[in-house]
C-alpha positions, 0 to 999 in steps of 0.5 A, spaced: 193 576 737 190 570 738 189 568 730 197 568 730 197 562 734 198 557 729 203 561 725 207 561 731 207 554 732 211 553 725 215 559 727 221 553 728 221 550 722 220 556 719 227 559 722 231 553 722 229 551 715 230 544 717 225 538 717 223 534 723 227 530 727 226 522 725 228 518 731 226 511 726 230 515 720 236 515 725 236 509 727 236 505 721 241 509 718 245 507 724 243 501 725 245 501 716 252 503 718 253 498 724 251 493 720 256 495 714 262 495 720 260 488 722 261 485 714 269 483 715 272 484 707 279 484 709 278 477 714 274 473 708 280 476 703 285 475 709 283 468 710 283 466 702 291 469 702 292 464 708 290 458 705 293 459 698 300 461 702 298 454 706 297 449 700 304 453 696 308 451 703 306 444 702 307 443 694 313 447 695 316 442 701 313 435 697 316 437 690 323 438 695 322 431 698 320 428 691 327 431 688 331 429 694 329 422 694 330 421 687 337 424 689 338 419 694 335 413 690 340 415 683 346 416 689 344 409 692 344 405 684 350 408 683 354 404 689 351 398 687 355 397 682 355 399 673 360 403 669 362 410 668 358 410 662 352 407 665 352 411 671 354 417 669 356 419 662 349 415 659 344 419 663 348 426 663 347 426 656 340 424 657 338 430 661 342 434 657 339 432 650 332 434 653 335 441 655 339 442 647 338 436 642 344 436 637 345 440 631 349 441 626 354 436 628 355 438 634 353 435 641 349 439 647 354 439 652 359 443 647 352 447 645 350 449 652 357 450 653 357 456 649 351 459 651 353 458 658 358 463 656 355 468 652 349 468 657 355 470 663 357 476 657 349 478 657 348 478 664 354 483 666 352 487 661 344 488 663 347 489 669 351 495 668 345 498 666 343 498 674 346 505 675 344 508 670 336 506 672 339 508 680 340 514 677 334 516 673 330 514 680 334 518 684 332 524 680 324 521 680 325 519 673 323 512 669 330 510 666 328 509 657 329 503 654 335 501 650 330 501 645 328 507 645 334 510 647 337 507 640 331 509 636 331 516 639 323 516 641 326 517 648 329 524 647 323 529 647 321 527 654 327 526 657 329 533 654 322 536 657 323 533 663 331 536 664 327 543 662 323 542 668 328 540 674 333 545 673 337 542 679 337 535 676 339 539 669 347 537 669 347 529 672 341 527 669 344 530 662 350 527 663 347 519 665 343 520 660 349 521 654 352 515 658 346 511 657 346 512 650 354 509 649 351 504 655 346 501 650 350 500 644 352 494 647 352 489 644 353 483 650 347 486 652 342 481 647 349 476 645 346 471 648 339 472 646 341 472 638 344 465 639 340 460 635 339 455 640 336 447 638 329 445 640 329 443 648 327 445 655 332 451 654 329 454 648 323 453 650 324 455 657 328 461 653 322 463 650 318 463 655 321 468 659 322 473 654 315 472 652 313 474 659 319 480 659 316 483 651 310 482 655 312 487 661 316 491 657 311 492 652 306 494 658 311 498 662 314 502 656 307 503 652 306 509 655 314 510 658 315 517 655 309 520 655 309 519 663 315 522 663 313 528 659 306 528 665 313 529 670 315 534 666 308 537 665 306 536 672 312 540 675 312 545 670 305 546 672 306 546 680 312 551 680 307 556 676 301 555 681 305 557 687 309 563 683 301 565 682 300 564 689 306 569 691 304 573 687 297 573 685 297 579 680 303 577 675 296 574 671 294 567 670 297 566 662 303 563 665 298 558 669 293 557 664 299 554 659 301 550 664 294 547 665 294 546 657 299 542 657 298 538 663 291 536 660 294 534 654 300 530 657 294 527 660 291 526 654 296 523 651 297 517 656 289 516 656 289 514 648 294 509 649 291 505 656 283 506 653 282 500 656 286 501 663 291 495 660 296 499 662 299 498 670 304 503 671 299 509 667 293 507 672 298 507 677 301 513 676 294 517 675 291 515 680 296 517 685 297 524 682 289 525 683 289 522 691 295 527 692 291 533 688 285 531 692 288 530 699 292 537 698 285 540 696 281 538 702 286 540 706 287 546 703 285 553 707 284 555 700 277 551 699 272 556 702 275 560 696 270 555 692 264 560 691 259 554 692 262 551 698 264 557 701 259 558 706 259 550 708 266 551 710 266 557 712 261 555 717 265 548 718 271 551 719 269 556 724 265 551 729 272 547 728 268 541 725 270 536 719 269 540 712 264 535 709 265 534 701 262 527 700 263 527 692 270 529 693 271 524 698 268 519 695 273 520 689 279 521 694 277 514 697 276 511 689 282 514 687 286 510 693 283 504 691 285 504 684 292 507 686 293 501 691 290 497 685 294 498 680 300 499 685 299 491 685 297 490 678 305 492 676 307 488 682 304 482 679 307 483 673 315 485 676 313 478 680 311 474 673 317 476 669 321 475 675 319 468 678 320 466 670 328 469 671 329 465 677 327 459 674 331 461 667 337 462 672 336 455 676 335 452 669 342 455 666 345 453 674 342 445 672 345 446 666 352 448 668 352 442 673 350 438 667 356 441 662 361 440 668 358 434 670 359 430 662 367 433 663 369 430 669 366 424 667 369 423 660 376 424 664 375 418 666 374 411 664 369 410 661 368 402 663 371 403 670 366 401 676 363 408 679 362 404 685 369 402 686 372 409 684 367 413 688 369 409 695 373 413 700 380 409 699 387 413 699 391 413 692 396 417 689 398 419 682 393 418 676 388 414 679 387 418 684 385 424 680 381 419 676 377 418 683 376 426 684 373 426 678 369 421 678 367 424 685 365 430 682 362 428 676 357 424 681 356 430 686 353 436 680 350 430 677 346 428 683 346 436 685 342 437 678 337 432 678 337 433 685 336 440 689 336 444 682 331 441 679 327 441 685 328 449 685 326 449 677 319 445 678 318 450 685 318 456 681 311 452 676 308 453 684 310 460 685 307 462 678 300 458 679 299 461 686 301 468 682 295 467 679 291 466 684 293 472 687 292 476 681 285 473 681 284 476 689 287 482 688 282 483 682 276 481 686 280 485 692 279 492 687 272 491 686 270 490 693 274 496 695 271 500 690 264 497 692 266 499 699 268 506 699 261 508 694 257 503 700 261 507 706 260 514 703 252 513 702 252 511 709 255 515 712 251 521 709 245 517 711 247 517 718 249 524 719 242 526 715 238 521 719 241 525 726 240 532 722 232 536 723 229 539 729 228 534 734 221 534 738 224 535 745 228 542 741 221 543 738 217 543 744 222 548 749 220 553 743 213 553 742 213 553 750 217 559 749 213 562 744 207 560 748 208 564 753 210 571 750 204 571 747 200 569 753 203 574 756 202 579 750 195 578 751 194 578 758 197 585 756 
């Protein structure tokens, strides 16, 4: 009997099947992990958002304080003495040439008049398309553009989509017809179509719209066929819990609905090959997070034959089911929602920080307009300063202090505050560009940090895993005895 004593020294290890406990493996995995913990990613990228929102405060107050006291200096030569003309009407035009130049006979003020106009016409039209988009989104639906409402290339996927909510069938059916007559309107583009002369106008114009077809194309590269995933996805939901009611109806319905799924995938995976495509990546990657969640909450998973018996175990001790591959992508998925979910607001801000500074432009350019029309009411040769003191007057002249009240107000207004607004929106736009470069650096940190974190807590959980001494002696000690005992007997 006493030959077997070395074999019943190893019975531990050959029962548990497990190696020895490390207290040094343990340590330094947990050491490893504290470490990690102690590395503040979110301060370092707090504080550089700090300061860059820091310095665009201070640029935004100086550029106003410049602006207001160019306004004040302009106001203080105009009560020291001069004419309407010199004063006034000269620099009006001045400013207003730099805007449009002349063309075709014409003079600014008549151009910019007219395309204030047919500006005012496109705005009303733009926005009644908002209840239409209100409508789709209610549904859970992109709204297409009139573009490819026009052309047709919308159809397929609106159309895929209605099949697939049946509910929505009749409301989306009828928005969708009413889009159709909607975008046939022609104010929608009539001041876009308008050929403007060379100036800070045109420039300004192609600028914005630049920004636009640039978000348009990104946001419409892949508009339909992220429609046609809605659909698709839907279609596929609704027959996998039809399965799950009733598991002997087979799976060909299923399978299908798969197929087509993928190939919805596919077909959005084609057009961002090179993840250019925000609103894709953004919608991928939170439809995986929603999958990968559902399925790690699922009581479902023990049913996967290689992770049964881990989960089986795990559910029953009522401990965490561990799957670090799944949550690895769980958490790598989340970051690139979040990622992608700041690439298309960046790209919303863009074109809208170029929309407001259109819109402060066309405000200093309708104080211009008005401005240059009271001040050629006027006389011309008048003294500014005489007209613009407070005296009682009645009759003619009085009307000719009025005008000259205003003129003097939206001309000082538009080289004033408007023109402090437009140059604000130059600062805005730089410190997007910051925040861009951050959130970037932000996307790459946190990828990095959910493969780190995941790496080190497995390292921990296997550096406090193995047989420990103290366990392993109270065994052997135990053994010992029995087989003392046996060969006593």
């Amino acid at each position: 009997m006493r030959r077997y004593g070395p074999l019943i020294c190893l019975l531990p290890l050959l029962l548990t099947g497990c190696a020895l406990h490390s207290e040094t493996r343990e340590k330094q995995s947990v050491a490893a992990r504290d470490a990690w913990k102690k590395v503040d990613l979110a301060g370092q990228l707090s504080a550089a958002r700090k300061a860059e929102a820091q310095v665009l405060i201070d640029q935004l107050r100086t550029e106003e304080e410049i602006q207001r006291a160019r306004r004040d200096a302009l106001a203080r030569a105009m009560s020291y003495g001069g004419t309407v003309k010199d004063k006034l009407l000269t620099p009006i035009e001045t400013e207003l040439k730099k805007a449009v130049a002349p063309a075709g006979g014409r003079q600014p003020a008549d151009i910019a008049a007219e395309w204030l106009e047919k500006q005012d016409a496109q705005a009303k039209a733009i926005k009644g398309l908002e209840k239409y988009a209100l409508e789709f989104r209610r549904a859970g639906l992109e709204m297409p553009t009139c573009a490819s409402v026009n052309d047709g290339s919308a159809a397929a996927s609106v159309d895929a989509w209605i099949k697939a909510h049946p509910l929505y069938a009749e409301a989306i059916g009828a928005t969708w017809i009413a889009l159709g007559s909607e975008c046939s309107n022609p104010d929608l583009s009539i001041a876009d179509k308008m050929e403007l002369p060379p100036g800070a106008l045109k420039t300004q114009l192609e600028r914005m719209q630049a920004a636009s077809r640039t978000l348009a194309t990104v946001r419409t590269a892949s508009l339909n066929q992220r429609n046609a995933f809605r659909a698709a996805a839907k279609i596929h939901a609704d027959e996998l819990a039809n399965l799950e009611k009733n598991p002997d109806a087979g799976t060909e319905r299923l399978e299908k609905a798969k197929e087509k799924l993928e190939q919805a995938i596919s077909a959005i995976g084609k057009l961002d090959k090179v993840g250019a495509d925000a609103f894709a990546d953004k919608l991928l990657a939170t439809a995986r997070l929603e999958s990968l969640n559902k399925l790690l909450s699922s009581p479902h998973l023990a049913n996967f034959v290689s992770l049964a018996d881990d989960v089986k175990a795990a559910q029953a001790n009522g401990d965490k089911v561990r799957l670090a591959p799944l949550v690895v992508a769980k958490n790598l998925e989340s970051v690139k929602a979040a990622a992608a979910e700041r690439d298309v607001e960046l790209h919303l801000r863009r074109e809208q920080l170029l929309r407001d500074k259109w819109k402060w432009q066309a405000a200093q350019l309708d104080a211009l307009v008005k401005a240059h029309q009271f001040a050629s009411k006027g006389a011309p040769g008048r003294d500014l300063a005489q007209l613009l003191r407070p005296l009682q007057q009645e009759g003619k002249e009085a009307q000719t202090k009025a005008d000259a009240w205003k003129a003097a107000s939206l001309y000082l207004d538009a080289e004033g505050r408007l023109k402090a607004e437009i140059r604000k929106i130059d600062y805005q736009l730089l410190a997007l560009e910051h925040e861009r470069a951050l959130s970037y650096a932000e996307s790459n940190i946190g990828q990095w940090n959910a493969l780190i974190t995941s790496v080190i807590d497995q390292q921990v959980e296997y550096g406090a895993a193995g047989v420990r001494p103290a366990d392993l002696a109270a065994l052997v000690n135990a053994l010992a005895l029995l087989w003392i005992g046996a060969g006593v007997n």
